[in-house]
C-alpha positions in Angstrom: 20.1 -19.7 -19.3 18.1 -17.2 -17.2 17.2 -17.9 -14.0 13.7 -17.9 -12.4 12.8 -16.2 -9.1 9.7 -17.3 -6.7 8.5 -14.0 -4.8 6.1 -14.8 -2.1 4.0 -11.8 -0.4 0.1 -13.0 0.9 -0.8 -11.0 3.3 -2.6 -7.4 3.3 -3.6 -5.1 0.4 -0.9 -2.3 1.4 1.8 -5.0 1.8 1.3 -7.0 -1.3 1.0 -2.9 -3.1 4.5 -2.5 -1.4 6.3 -5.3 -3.0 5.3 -3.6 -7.1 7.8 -0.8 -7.1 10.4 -3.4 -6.3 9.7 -5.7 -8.8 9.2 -3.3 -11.5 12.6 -2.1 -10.6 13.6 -5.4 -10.7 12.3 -6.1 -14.0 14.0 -3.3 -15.8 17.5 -3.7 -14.4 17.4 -7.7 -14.6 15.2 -8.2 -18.0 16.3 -11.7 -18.5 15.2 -13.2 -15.1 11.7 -14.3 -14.8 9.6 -14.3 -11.6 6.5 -16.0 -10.5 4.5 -13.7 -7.5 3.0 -16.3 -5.1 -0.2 -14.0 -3.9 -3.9 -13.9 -3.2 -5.4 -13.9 -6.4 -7.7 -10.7 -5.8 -3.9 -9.1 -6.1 -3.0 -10.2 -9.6 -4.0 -6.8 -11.2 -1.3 -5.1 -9.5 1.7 -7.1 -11.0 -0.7 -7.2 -14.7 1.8 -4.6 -16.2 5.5 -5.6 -14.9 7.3 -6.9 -17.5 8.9 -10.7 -16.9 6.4 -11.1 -13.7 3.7 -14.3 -14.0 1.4 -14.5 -11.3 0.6 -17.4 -9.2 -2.9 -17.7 -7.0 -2.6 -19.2 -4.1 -5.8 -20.9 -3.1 -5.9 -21.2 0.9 -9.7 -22.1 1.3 -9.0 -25.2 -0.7 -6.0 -26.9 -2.3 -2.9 -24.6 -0.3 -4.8 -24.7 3.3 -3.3 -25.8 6.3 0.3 -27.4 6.6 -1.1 -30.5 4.3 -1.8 -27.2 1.3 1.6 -26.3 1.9 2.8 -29.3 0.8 0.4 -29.3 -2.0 2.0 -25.4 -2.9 5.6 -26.7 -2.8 4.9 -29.2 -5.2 2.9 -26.8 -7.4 5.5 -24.5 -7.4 8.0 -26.8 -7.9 7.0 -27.9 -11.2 7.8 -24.1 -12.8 11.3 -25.0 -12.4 12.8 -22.4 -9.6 16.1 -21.3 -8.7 15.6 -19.1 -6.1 13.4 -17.6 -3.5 12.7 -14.0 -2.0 10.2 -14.5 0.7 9.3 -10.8 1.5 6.5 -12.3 3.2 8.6 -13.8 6.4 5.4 -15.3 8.8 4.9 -19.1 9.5 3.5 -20.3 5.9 5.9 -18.5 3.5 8.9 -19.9 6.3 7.4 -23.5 5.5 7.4 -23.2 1.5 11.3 -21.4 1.8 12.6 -24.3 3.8 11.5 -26.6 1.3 12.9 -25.2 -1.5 16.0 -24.6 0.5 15.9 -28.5 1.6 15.8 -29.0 -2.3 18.8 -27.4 -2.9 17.5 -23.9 -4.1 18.7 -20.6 -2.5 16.8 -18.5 -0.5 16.7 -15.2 1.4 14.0 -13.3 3.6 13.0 -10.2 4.2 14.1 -8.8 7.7 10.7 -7.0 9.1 13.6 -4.8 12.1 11.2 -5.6 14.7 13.4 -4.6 17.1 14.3 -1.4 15.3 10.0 -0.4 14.9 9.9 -1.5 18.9 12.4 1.3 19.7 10.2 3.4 17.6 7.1 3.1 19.2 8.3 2.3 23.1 5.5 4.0 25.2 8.5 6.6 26.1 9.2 10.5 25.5 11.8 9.9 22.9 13.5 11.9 20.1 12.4 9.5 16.7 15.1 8.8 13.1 13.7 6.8 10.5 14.0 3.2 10.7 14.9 1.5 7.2 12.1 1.5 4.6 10.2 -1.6 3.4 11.5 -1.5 -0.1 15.0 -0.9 1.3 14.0 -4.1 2.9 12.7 -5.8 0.4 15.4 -4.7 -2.2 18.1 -6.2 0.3 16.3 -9.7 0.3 16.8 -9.8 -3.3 20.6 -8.7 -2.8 21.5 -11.5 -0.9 20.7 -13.6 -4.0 23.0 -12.2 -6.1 20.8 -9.2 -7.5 21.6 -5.4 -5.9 18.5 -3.1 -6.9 19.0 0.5 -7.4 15.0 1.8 -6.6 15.9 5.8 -6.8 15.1 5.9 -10.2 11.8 4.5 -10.6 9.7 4.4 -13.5 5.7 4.4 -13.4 2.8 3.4 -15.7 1.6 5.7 -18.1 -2.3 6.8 -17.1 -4.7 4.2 -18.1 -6.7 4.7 -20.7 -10.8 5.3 -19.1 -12.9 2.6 -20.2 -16.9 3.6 -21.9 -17.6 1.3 -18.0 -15.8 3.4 -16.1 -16.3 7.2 -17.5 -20.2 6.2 -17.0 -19.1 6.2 -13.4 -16.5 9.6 -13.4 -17.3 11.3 -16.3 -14.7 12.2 -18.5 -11.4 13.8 -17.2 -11.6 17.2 -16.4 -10.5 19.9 -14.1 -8.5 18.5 -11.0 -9.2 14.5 -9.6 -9.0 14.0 -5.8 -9.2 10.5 -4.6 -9.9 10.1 -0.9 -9.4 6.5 0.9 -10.8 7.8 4.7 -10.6 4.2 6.2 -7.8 2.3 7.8 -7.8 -1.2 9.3 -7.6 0.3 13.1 -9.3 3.2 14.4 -6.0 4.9 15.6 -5.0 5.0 12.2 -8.5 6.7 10.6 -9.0 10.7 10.6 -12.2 11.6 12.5 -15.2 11.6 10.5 -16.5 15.1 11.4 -12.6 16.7 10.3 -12.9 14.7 7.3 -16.2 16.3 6.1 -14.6 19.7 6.7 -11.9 18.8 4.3 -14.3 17.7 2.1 -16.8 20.5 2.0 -13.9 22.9 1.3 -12.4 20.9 -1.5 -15.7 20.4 -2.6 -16.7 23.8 -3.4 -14.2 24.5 -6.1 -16.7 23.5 -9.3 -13.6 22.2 -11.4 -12.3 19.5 -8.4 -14.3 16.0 -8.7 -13.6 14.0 -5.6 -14.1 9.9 -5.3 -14.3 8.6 -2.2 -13.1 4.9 -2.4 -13.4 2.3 0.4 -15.4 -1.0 0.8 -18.3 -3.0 2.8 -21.7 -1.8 3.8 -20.8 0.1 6.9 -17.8 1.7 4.9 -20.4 2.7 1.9 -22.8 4.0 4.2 -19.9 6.7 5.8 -19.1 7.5 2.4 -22.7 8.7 1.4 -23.0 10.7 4.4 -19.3 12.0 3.5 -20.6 13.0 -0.2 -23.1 15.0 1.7 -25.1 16.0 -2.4 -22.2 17.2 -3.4 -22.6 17.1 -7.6 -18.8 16.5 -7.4 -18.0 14.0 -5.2 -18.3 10.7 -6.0 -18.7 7.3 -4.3 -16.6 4.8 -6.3 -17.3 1.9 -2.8 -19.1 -1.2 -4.6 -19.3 0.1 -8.1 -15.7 -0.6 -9.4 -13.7 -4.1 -9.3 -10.0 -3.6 -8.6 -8.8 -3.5 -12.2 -11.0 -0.7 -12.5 -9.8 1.1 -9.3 -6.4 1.3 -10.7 -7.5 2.9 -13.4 -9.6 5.9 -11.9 -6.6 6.1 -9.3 -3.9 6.1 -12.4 -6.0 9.7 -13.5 -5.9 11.0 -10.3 -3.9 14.2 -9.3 -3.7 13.5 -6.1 -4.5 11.2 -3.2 -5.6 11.6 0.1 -5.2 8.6 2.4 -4.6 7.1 5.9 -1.3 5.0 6.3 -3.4 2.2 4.8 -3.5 0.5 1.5 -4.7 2.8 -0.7 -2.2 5.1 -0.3 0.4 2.1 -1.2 -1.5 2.0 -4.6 -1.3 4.9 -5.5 2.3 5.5 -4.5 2.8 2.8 -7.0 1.1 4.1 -10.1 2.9 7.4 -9.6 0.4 9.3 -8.1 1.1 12.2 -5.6 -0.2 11.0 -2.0 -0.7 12.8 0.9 -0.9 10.6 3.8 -2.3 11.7 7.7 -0.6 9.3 10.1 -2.2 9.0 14.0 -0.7 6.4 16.3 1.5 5.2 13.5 3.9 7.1 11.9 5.9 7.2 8.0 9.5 6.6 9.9 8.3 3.1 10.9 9.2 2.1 7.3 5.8 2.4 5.7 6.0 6.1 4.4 4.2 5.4 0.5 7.1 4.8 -2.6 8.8 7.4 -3.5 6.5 10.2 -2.1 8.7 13.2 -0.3 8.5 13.2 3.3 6.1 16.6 3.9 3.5 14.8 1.6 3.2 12.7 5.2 0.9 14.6 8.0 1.6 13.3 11.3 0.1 14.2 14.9 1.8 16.8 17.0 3.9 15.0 18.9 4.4 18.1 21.5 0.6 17.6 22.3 1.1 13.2 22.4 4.8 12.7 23.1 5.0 9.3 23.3 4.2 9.0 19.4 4.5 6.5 17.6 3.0 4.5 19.9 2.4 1.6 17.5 3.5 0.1 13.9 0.5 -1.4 12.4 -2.0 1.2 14.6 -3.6 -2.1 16.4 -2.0 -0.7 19.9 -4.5 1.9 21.9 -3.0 4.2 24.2 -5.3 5.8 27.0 -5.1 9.4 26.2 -4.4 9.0 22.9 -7.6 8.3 20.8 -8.0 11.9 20.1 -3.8 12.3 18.5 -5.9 12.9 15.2 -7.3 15.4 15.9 -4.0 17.3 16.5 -3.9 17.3 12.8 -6.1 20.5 11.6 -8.4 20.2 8.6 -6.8 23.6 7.4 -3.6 21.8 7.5 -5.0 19.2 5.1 -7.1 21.5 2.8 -4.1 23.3 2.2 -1.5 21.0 1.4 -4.0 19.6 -1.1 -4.7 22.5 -2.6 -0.8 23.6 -3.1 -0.2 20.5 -4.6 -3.0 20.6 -7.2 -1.4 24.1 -8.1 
């Protein structure tokens, strides 16, 4: 009989991204074990492809809110017969749904965040910094301690989509070299300055046969993008016109993306897209480095100039002195790692 697995991850767009190269790993080297993903259901796209993987929406402005939803969710969840749970989640909620199923006899095993490891690491100190233990490390020992060791060094990715009529009438058709840039982050330490970024843009931007898309989201976002496009013929504004099935696809055709340590550059790492990510008060050996992507694809700020980097994990710490660690990072820098990669 095969057994069935509950994964629950909520939380943010980058973190939910984060938990796909697992499970596809998952998937390949355990084909007869079927898993239900407890997530928000704007998410579901992500896990469309993985083989074995049913997705479950949670619903927290109705039925799942508060402790009495919880309740409502373990019952829910209970009916799809589990044995097991990986909560790579670990906050409050997911801790009330795992000790319910572990109070109904089921086995379960978390995902240790090494808070005290990522504290070290960002310690408001002059300090000589090693990499703390990746998130899919992490995640892949939550589902060892249920009996199932991953191997995630050989990792497979989805062929490019195929460019719906919808979506070419937005890109055009594929040709020359596709840059996607995501130049937005949930905190300001974490987002390149505006004025650098338009310098990287205007250069990359002048080579006819590079098309550019500049994805983000929200008015204020979508009105920093238009100035960012700048007329350009060849840079794009993908903000409001795409829903997230979509974006997937245009990022799928991309040869390369440009990103803060934020989602997008999660997304792309898991599509199999080459990401080059600029890091400010955080930093990749915090555990968040994209999937798979080698370490000098990560820009980080001279830490000679701001010694006490990193000075935070998520990037929602400010540091007097610090707000300008970004622009330690040169535009040349980022230009020409770009262009060496598209070569």
């Amino acid at each position: 009989m095969s057994q069935h697995i509950l994964v629950i991850r909520l939380s943010a767009m980058g973190d939910v991204a984060m938990t796909v190269p697992v499970l596809k790993a998952f998937s390949l080297q355990y084909p007869n074990v079927k898993i239900t993903v407890v997530s928000r259901p704007f998410f579901k796209p992500f896990f469309d492809d993985i083989e074995n993987v049913t997705f479950f929406a949670i619903d927290l402005k109705e039925r799942h809110k508060g402790f009495p939803g919880l309740l409502s969710l373990f019952s829910d969840l209970r009916k799809l017969n589990i044995d097991a749970v990986a909560d790579l989640h670990n906050v409050l909620r997911s801790k009330v749904v795992r000790a319910l199923f572990a109070l109904s006899g089921k086995k379960v095993a978390a995902t240790d965040k090494g808070r005290q490891d990522k504290k070290e690491l960002t310690k408001l100190v002059i300090k000589t910094i090693s990499p703390t233990k990746s998130m899919f490390a992490r995640h892949g020992e939550t589902f060892e301690k249920l009996g199932f060791p991953l191997d995630l060094s050989k990792p497979t990715f989805p062929e490019r989509a195929i460019l719906s009529e919808e979506i070419i009438a937005i890109t055009g058709k594929k040709e020359g070299s596709w840059i996607g840039i995501a130049p937005f982050a949930q905190y300001e330490s974490k987002v390149y300055p505006m004025d650098l970024m338009q310098e990287v843009i205007d250069e990359l931007a002048k080579n006819a046969s590079n098309k550019i898309f500049l994805f983000g989201g929200g008015n204020e976002e979508i009105k920093k993008l238009d100035q960012l496009k700048n007329n350009y013929e060849n840079v794009i504004v993908l903000a409001g016109k795409t829903n997230l099935k979509e974006e997937l696809a245009i990022i799928s055709n991309l040869n390369v993306m440009l990103s803060m340590d934020s989602g997008n550059a999660h997304i792309a790492a898991m599509l199999g897209v080459k990401v080059i990510t600029l890091w400010g008060a955080t930093h990749p050996f915090a555990g968040f480095k994209p999937f798979h992507q080698p370490d000098n694809f990560c820009i980080t700020s001279d830490r000679e100039q701001y010694p006490f980097l990193p000075t935070s994990v998520y990037g929602n710490k400010k540091v007097e002195g610090y707000e300008n660690a970004m622009r330690s990072i040169l535009p040349e820098t980022v230009i020409d790692k770009i262009k060496k990669e598209l070569n």
